[in-house]
C-alpha positions in Angstrom: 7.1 6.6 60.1 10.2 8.4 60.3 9.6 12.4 59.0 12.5 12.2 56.4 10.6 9.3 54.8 7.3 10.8 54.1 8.8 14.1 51.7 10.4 11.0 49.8 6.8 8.8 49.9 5.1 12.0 48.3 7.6 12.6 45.8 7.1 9.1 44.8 3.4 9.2 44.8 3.3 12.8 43.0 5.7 10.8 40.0 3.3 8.2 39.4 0.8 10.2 39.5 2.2 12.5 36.9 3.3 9.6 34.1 -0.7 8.4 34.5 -1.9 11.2 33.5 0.7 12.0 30.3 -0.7 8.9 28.9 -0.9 9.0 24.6 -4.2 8.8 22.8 -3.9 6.2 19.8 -4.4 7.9 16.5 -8.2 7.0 14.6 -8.0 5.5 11.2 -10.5 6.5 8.7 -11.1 3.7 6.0 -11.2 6.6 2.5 -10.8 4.0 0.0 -13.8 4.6 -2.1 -13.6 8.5 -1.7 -10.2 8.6 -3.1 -11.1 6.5 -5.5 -8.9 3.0 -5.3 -10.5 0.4 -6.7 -8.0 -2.6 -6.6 -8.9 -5.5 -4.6 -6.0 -7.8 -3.2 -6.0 -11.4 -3.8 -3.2 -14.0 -3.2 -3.8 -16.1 -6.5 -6.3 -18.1 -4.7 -8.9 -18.2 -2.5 -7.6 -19.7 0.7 -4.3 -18.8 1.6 -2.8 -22.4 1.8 1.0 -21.9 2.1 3.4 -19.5 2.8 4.7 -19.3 -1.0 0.6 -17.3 -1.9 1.4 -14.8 0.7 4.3 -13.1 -1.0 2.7 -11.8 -3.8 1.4 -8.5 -3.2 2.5 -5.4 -1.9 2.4 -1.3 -2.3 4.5 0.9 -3.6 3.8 4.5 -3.4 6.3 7.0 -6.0 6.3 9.7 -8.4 6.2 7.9 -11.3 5.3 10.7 -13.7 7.6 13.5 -12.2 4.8 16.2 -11.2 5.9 15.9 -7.4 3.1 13.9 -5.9 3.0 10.2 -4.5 1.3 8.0 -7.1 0.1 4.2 -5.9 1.2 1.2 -7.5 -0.3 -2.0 -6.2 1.0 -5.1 -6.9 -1.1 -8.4 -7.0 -1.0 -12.0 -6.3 -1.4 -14.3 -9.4 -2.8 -18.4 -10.0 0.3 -20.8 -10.4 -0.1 -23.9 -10.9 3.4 -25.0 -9.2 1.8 -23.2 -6.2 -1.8 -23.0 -5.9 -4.8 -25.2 -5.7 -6.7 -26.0 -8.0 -10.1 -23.6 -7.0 -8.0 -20.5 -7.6 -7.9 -21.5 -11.2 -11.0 -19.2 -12.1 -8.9 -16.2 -10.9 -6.4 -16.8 -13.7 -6.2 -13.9 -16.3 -8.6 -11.5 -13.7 -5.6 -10.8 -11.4 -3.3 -7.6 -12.1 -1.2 -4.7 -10.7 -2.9 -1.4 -10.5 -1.2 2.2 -11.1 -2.8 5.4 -9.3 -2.5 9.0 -10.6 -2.3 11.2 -8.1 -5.1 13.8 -8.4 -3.2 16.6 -6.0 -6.7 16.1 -4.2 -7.2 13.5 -2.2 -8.5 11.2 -4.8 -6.7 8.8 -7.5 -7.3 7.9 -11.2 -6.4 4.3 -12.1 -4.3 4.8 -15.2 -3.2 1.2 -15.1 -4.4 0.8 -18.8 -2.9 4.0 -20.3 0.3 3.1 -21.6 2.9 4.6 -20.3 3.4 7.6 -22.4 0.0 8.4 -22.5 0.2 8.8 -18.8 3.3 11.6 -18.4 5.8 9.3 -17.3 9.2 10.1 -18.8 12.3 7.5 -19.1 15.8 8.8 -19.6 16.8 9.7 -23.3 19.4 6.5 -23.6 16.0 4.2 -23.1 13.6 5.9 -24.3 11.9 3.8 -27.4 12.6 5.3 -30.8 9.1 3.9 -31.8 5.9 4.7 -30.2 5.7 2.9 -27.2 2.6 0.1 -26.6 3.5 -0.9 -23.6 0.8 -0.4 -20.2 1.1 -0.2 -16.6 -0.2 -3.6 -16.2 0.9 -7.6 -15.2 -2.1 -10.0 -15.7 -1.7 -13.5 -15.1 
């Protein structure tokens, strides 16, 4: 081996060695459901997930919706259709619904799904706000 080829060997060897050792740790999840205090369990509408059309149903949206400056949860949920579904998933009609999550500036939620809407802090603008007192909830069951 030629002496101008071994300074370029060890560089060479030195760079590997270097990128080996900078490799990342993966992040650990923790599962905190329970301790914050979501309750919602995700279904499809059915119980066996037979066609693409029972997989677009649910979802997560996380947003202020009463204006205090926290992320609230709003989960949104699969429902029975008969157009869709089978027939088994039939005993899940009218127990399936979205779920709204206040906040608690602590870690944990409250599921305020049933309050309705003014009860819970949540302001619309003036032009649609209802001049009578609003009945309305949170909720979609199907």
């Amino acid at each position: 081996m030629r002496p101008r080829s071994f300074p370029i060997l060890l560089s060479l060897l030195l760079a590997s060695a270097v990128t080996v050792a900078e490799e990342p740790t993966l992040p650990v999840f923790k599962d905190v459901t329970k301790e914050a205090g979501i309750q919602a369990k995700h279904s499809y509408g059915d119980f066996k997930l037979s066609n693409i059309v029972e997989g677009t149903g649910a979802g997560a949206m996380f947003f202020d919706y009463d204006g205090d400056g926290w992320l609230d949860i709003y989960l949104v949920n699969g429902c029975w259709r008969k157009d869709v579904n089978d027939n088994r998933g039939r005993k899940l009609r009218g127990k399936l619904s979205n779920r709204l999550y206040h906040n608690n500036r602590n870690g944990t939620f409250t599921d305020v799904t049933r309050r309705p809407a003014w009860a819970t802090g949540a302001t619309a603008p003036a032009a649609r706000r209802p001049t009578s007192t609003p009945t309305a909830t949170w909720t979609s069951t199907c």
